[in-house]
N, C-alpha and C positions, 0 to 999 in steps of 0.2 A: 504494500500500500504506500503512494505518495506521503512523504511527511508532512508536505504541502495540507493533506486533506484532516490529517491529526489534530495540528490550531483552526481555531475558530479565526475566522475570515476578520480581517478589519487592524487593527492593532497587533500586531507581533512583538511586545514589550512585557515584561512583570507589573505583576499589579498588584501582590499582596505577598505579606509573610505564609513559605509552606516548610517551617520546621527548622529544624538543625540537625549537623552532622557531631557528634558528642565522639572526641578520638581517646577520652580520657585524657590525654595529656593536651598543652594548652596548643594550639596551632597556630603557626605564624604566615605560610604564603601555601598557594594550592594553586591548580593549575588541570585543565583538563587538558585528555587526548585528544587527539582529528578530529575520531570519529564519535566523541562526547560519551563512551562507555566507560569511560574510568576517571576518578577523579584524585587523583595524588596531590596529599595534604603535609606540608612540612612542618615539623613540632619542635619546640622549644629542648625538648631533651635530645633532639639529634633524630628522631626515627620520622619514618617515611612512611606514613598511611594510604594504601591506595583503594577505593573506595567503589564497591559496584554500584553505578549511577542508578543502575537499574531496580535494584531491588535493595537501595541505600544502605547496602551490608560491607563491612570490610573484608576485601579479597585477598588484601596482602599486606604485613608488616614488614618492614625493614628498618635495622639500629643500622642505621647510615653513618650518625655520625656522632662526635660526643659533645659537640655546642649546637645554638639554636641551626636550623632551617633557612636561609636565607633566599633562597630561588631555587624555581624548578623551570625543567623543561623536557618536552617528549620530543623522541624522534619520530619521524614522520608515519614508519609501521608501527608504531606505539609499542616495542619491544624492548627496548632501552628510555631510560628516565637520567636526566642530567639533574645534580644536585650540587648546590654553593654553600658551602656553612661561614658559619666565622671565623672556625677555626681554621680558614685561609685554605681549605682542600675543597677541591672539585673531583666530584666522582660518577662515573660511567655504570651504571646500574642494568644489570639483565632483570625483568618484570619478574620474567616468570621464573627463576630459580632462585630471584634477593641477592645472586652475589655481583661483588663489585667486579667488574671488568677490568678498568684503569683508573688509577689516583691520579691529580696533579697537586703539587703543595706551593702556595702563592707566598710570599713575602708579605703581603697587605692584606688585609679585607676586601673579600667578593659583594661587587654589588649586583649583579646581573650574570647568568648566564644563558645563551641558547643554543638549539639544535641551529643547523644549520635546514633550512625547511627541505631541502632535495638531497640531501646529503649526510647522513649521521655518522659520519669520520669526522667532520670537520662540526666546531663551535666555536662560540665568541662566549668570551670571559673580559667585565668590567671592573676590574681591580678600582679601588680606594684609592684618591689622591695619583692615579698614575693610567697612562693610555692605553685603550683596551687591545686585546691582543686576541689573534686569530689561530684555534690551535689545531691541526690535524694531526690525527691520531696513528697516523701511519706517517709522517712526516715533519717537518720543525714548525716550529710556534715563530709565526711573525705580529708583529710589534703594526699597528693600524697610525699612520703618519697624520701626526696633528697640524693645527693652523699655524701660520707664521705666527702667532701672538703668544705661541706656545704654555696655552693654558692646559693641564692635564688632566683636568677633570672633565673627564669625556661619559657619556656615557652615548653605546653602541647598538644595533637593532640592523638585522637581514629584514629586508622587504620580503611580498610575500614569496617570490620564486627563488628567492637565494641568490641572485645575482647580482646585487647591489651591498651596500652596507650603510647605513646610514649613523652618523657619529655629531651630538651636540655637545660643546662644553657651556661652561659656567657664563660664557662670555658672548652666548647667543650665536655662533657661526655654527652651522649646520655642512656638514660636507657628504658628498654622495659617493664613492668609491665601488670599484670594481671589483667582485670577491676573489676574484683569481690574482690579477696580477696588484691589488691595493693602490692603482690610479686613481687620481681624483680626476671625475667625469663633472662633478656638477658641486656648486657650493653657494650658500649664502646668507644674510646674518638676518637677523630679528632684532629691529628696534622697536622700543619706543617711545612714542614722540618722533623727535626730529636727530634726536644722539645718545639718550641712554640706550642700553643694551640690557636685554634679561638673560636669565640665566636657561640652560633646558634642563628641566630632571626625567623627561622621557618622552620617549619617538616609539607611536603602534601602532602596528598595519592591520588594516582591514584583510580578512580572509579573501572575501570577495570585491571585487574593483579594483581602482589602482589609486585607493586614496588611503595619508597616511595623517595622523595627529602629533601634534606636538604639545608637551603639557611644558608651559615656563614658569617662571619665578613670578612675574608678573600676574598669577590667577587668571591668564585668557588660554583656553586651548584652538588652536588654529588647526583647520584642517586643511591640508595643501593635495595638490593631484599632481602622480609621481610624473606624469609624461611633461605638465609646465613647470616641472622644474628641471628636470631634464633638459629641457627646450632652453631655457634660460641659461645654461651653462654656470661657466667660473664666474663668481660675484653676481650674479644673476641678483635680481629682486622681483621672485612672483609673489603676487599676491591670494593671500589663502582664500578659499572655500567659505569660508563659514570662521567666526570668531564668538564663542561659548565661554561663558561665564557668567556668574552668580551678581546680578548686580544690585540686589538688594544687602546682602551680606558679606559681599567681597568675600567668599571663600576660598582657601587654599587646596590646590587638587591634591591627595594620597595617591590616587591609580587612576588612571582612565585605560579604557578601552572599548573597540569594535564590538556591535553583534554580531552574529553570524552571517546574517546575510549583509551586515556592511550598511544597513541602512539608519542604523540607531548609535546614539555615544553612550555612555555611561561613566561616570567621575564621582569616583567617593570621595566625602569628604577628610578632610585630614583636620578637622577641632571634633566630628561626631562621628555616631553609623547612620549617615546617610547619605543616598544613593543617588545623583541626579540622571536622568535617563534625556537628551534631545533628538529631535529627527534631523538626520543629519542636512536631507535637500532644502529643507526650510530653514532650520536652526533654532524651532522653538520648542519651549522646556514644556516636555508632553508630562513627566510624572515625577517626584520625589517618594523615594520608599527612607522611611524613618524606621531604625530601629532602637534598642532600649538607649534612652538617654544615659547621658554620663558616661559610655563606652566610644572607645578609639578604634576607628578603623583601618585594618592593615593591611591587608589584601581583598581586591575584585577580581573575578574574571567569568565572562559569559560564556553558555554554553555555545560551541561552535553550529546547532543544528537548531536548538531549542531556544524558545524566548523562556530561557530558565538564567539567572545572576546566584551567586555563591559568593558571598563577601564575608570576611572573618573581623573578629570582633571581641576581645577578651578572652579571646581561645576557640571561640566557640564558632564554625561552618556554619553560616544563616544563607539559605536559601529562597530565592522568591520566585515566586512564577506566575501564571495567569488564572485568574479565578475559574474555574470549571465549574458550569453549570451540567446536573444530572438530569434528562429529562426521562422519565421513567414510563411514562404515557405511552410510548412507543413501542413496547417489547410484545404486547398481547393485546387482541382486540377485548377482553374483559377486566384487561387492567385500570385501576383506577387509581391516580395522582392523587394525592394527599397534600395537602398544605399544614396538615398536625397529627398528630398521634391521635388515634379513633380506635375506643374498646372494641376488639370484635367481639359477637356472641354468634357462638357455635352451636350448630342444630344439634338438636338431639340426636345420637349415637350418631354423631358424624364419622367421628373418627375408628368407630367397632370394627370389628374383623365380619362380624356377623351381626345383623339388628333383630334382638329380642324380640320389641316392641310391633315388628311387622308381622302380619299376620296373613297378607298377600301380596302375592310381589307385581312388580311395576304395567303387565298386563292385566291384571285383575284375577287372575284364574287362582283356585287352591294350591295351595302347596305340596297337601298329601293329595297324591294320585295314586289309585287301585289299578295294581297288574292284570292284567284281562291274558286271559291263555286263549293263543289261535291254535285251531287244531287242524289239519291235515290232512284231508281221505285219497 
């Protein structure tokens, strides 16, 4: 069956609180697969929760590591899980047996890691304080060439096909580089006004299209389309899509990220748990989802198929999705819809194997009947 025919027509967004994922221990970032069947949850004590979306049970534990969870990411057959801790190690994880593949041990703290989307030999790693680096796993680790202004807090992001690389620092220059040979094909900065500069703390590709976001220091998320910036070359200045932000409250973005089909944003905030949801061709603020006051929120991410959001919160997996209406009218022509609980009263020896109280049955005729003997000549 079409997925397509699963949601109800009209809005593909969440709409209401549907539960949480409870890992026992407190969760710090999560991340689903491709094909949205699994949900891996990174925990504060180091272990790695991976979670059947389906039937919201836990499929698999793994003590990954022995400081917090910092970043996940799946490779594209969802067979391997990439994992960042504090503890300065990045490690290569098979699903389905829990063992590690390959370590790397970083000098710094890890901010980011990811699969490489076509490729799960190669990933990108965003060290702390220092430029992000490109690492294959059959091959050497190159070092991603920063701006002449030589700022190094970069942080790094593969578009959706892997062929690109997209890299912001603190100082608003945005560079577009080629995954293979690490050219710079396309670059340009973010001001604003007329001279200040912001900072970027993250760049996220829609699954589907070719548009990507940029969240900056400034609280504006812009959304640019990867072919006019391309177009625009070295020092280019296109101008974005759409610019989102909170303008009653000036809020500061924690995550943002794509729906699945590309068509929705979503940006938690970073003072509460709550979730701003806009259409991205318009750019207006279709929902807020609020959850318990006085909680910090620290990871989002939407389902790749489903208008289903997962955003963690004091530890705890909160998921939200669309209110499902049951209509039950439909299953039998003697059925009857209810709007409240209504006593039934049951017939007399409804339920008997055999009824007492009948004395002839449903044609009218006796019950006992006399053998007549035919006879023969």
């Amino acid at each position: 069956m079409n997925l397509e025919l699963l949601e109800s027509f009209g809005q593909n967004y969440p709409e209401e609180f549907d539960g949480t994922l409870d890992s026992i221990s407190l969760a710090a970032t999560c991340a689903f697969n491709r094909r949205g069947t699994l949900l891996a949850v990174g925990c504060n004590d180091g272990r790695i929760f991976i979670w059947d979306f389906l039937t919201r049970g836990i499929a698999k534990s793994i003590s990954a590591h022995v400081y917090p969870v910092c970043s996940l990411s799946w490779s594209r057959n969802c067979k391997k899980l990439l994992s960042a801790s504090t503890d300065h190690n990045v490690c290569i994880w098979d699903v389905l047996s829990g063992e590690c593949e390959q370590r790397y041990r970083f000098t710094t703290a890890i901010l980011r890691v990811q699969f490489d989307p076509r490729n799960d030999k190669r990933f990108l790693v965003c060290p702390m304080r220092h430029a992000a680096l490109l690492v294959d796993t059959d091959g050497e680790h190159k070092i991603l060439p920063i701006d002449e202004d030589g700022d190094i807090n970069v942080i790094a992001s593969f578009n959706r096909r892997g062929d690109y690389v997209y890299t912001g620092n603190a100082k608003g220059k945005i560079l577009i580089l080629d995954s293979q040979t690490l050219t710079v094909k396309a670059s340009f900065k973010i001001t604003v006004g007329t001279s200040s500069t912001t900072g970027i703390k993250s760049i996220e590709f829609a699954r589907r299209g070719d548009c990507f976001l940029v969240n900056t220091s400034d609280r504006v998320i812009r959304v640019y389309n990867t072919n006019t910036v391309l177009k625009c070359g070295i020092n280019g200045e296109p101008e974005p899509i759409q610019k989102l932000q909170d303008l009653i409250n000036k809020t500061t973005w924690k995550k943002c990220c794509f729906s699945g089909d590309g068509e929705y944003i979503c940006a938690g905030s970073a003072r509460q748990h709550a979730l701003y949801i806009w259409e991205k061709s318009i750019g207006n603020l279709v929902k807020i989802l609020h959850g318990t006051k006085g909680e910090l929120l620290l990871d989002v991410v939407w389902h790749p198929i489903r208008p289903i959001i997962a955003s963690i919160s004091a530890g705890v997996v909160s998921i939200w999705a669309q209110n499902q209406v049951e209509n039950w009218s439909a299953f039998a022509p003697d059925f009857k819809e209810l709007d409240e609980n209504v006593e039934y009263e049951e017939r007399e020896s409804e339920f008997d194997v055999e009824d007492e109280d009948r004395s002839v049955d449903q044609t009218g005729e006796s019950r006992d009947h006399e053998e007549v003997e035919v006879w023969s000549i």
